[in-house]
C-alpha positions, -999 to +999 in steps of 0.1 A: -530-519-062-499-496-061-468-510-075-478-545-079-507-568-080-501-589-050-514-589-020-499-568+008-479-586+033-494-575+066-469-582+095-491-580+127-474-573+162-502-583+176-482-571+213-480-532+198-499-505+219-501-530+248-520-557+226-541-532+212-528-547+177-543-581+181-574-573+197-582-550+166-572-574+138-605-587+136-621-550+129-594-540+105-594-573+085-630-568+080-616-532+068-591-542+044-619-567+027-642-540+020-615-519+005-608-546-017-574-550-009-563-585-009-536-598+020-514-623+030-512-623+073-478-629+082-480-634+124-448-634+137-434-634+174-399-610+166-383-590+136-366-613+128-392-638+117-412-610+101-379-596+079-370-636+073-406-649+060-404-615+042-376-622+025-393-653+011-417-633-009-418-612-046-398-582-037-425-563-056-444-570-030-457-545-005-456-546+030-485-535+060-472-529+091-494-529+118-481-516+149-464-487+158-426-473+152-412-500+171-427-523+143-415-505+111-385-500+129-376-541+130-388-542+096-364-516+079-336-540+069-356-560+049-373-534+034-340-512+025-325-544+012-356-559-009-367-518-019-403-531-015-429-510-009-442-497+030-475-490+039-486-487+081-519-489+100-506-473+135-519-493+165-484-490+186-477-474+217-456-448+199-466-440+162-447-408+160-440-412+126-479-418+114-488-392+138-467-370+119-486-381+085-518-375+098-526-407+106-544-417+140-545-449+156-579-462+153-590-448+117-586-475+094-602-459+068-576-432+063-552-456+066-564-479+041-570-449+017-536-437+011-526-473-001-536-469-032-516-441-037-483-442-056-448-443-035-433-415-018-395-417-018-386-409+023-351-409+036-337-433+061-308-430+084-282-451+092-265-458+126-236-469+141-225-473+176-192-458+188-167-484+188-185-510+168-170-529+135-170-500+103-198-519+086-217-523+115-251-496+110-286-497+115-312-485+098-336-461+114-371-442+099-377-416+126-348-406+148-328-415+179-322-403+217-290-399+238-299-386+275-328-376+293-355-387+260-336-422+259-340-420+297-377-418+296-382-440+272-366-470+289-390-460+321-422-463+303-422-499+303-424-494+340-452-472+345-475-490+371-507-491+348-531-490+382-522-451+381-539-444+347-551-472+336-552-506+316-544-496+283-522-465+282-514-441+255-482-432+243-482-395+253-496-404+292-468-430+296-439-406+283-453-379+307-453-402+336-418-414+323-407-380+323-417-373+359-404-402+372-365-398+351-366-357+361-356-371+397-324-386+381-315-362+360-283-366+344-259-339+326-225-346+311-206-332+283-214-338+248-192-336+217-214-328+182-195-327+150-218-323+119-205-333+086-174-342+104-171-305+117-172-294+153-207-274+166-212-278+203-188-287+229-202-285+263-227-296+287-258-315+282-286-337+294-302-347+257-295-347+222-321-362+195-310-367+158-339-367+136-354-380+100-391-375+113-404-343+136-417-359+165-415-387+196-428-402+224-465-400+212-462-363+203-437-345+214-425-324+188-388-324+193-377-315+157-407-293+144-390-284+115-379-320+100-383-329+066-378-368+059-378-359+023-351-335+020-322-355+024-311-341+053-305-346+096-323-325+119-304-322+155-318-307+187-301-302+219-305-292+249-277-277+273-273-275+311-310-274+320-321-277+359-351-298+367-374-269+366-363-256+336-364-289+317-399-295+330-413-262+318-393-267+285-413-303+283-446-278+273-427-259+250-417-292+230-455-303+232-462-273+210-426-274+191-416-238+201-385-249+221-363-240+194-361-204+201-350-212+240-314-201+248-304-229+261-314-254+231-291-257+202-308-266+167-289-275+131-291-296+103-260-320+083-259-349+063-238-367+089-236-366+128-214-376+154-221-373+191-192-383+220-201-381+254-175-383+281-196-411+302-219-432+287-258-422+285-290-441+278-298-447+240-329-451+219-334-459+185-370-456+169-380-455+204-361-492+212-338-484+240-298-496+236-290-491+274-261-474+279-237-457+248-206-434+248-217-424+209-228-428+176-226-417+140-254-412+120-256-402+080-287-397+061-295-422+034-322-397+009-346-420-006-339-450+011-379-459+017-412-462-008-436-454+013-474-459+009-485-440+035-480-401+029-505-376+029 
């Protein structure tokens, strides 16, 4: 066992990736027993029951999140504040930040595998809204979305699943998402200071603010992100029309957006973004509604992690 020789805590969402998490507990159970790695099933219906029966246990003890980013993400406070241990079996609708691991949804064996491995120090970032209490932040693993990306991501919970299907994956629902928001398009103008210096002043329809490289099920919006080098990567995109945004979309796919004129790419240890009306939010892929701003800093180190390749 890494770090300790308890079991792992394994904090089941069993409604990640549409219920996809509870229907394969069975199979992946059966998985962990034949790796010989002992756990303690901790069911819980929000969070905040996971962080608080969490917070009942050995600090030392490590944690399995099964689900996908939305999961780890409601988990963070307890794990920044306890400094135990993170390992994650992806079977969420977005598992951006596996994905970008190598992990797949599905392969519990490669999953399983990588637990035994010592801790990987990853940073973390911390967020607060504009206009909230100065010791009011959250803690975030892979990134957040003001605009057009926090946009789509509050649509996908309405994607009529008759059109493609039961149980749909992350990528097919942020693409009929993406459709669907292009029709109300929004562009206002954006204020970016980086380590509390001005960069961009001007219009815009989306800016992302990134620990991890990729979201909505693989879009790489921040192909050149390191969540070990202590540092933010920020993407955004200008005054883009509907068909130019759309065609951009493919470019992101691949992550060769970064060389388009009208899409602005830096890095900073801290971040503030303004905007002159309030856009849609997301952060780790849960949507705020509405924000005029927030201020992100970097945290380097904040998260052992079990999971790295």
């Amino acid at each position: 066992m890494p770090l300790s020789s308890l079991p792992f805590a394994v904090v089941l969402n069993t409604q990640a990736g549409s219920g996809l998490a509870g229907r394969e507990w069975p199979r992946l159970k059966a998985e962990l027993d034949q790796h010989g790695l002992p756990h303690q099933l901790l069911q819980t219906g929000s969070a905040q029951e996971a962080c608080w029966a969490l917070a009942q246990l050995p600090p030392e003890q490590p944690v399995l999140a099964v689900g996908g980013d939305g999961t780890v993400y409601g988990l963070l406070p307890e794990l920044r504040h306890s400094g135990r241990a993170l390992g994650v079996v992806p079977l969420g609708s977005g598992n951006d930040f596996a994905g970008m691991l190598g992990l797949k949804p599905g392969d519990f064996g490669a999953a399983l595998g990588r637990l035994s491995r010592p801790a990987t120090a990853f940073d973390l970032l911390e967020v607060q809204l504009e206009g909230e209490a100065p010791d009011e932040w959250m803690t975030l693993l892979n990134g957040l979305g003001m605009g057009f990306d926090a946009q789509i991501t509050a649509l996908m919970n309405d994607v009529p699943k008759r059109l493609l299907g039961v149980h749909l994956g992350g990528l097919a629902r942020y693409l009929w998402a993406a459709l669907d928001g292009l029709r109300h398009l929004e562009t206002e103008h954006l204020e970016v200071l980086l380590d509390d210096q001005p960069w961009y002043s001007g219009p815009s329809c989306l800016v992302a603010v990134m620990n991890g490289r990729r979201y909505g099920g693989g879009f790489l919006i921040a192909p050149q992100a390191n969540p070990q080098d202590g540092l933010i990567d920020v993407v955004l995109g200008s005054e883009l029309s509907r068909s130019a945004l759309l065609l951009l979309m493919g470019r992101v796919l691949r992550g060769t957006h970064l060389t388009h004129p009208l899409v602005h790419h830096a890095r900073a240890r801290k971040v503030s973004v303004y905007w002159t009306r309030p856009m849609y939010a997301h952060l780790d892929g849960d949507v705020l509604g509405r924000q005029e701003g927030m201020h992100i800093q970097v945290v380097p180190g904040g998260l052992k992690f079990l999971s790295s390749s």
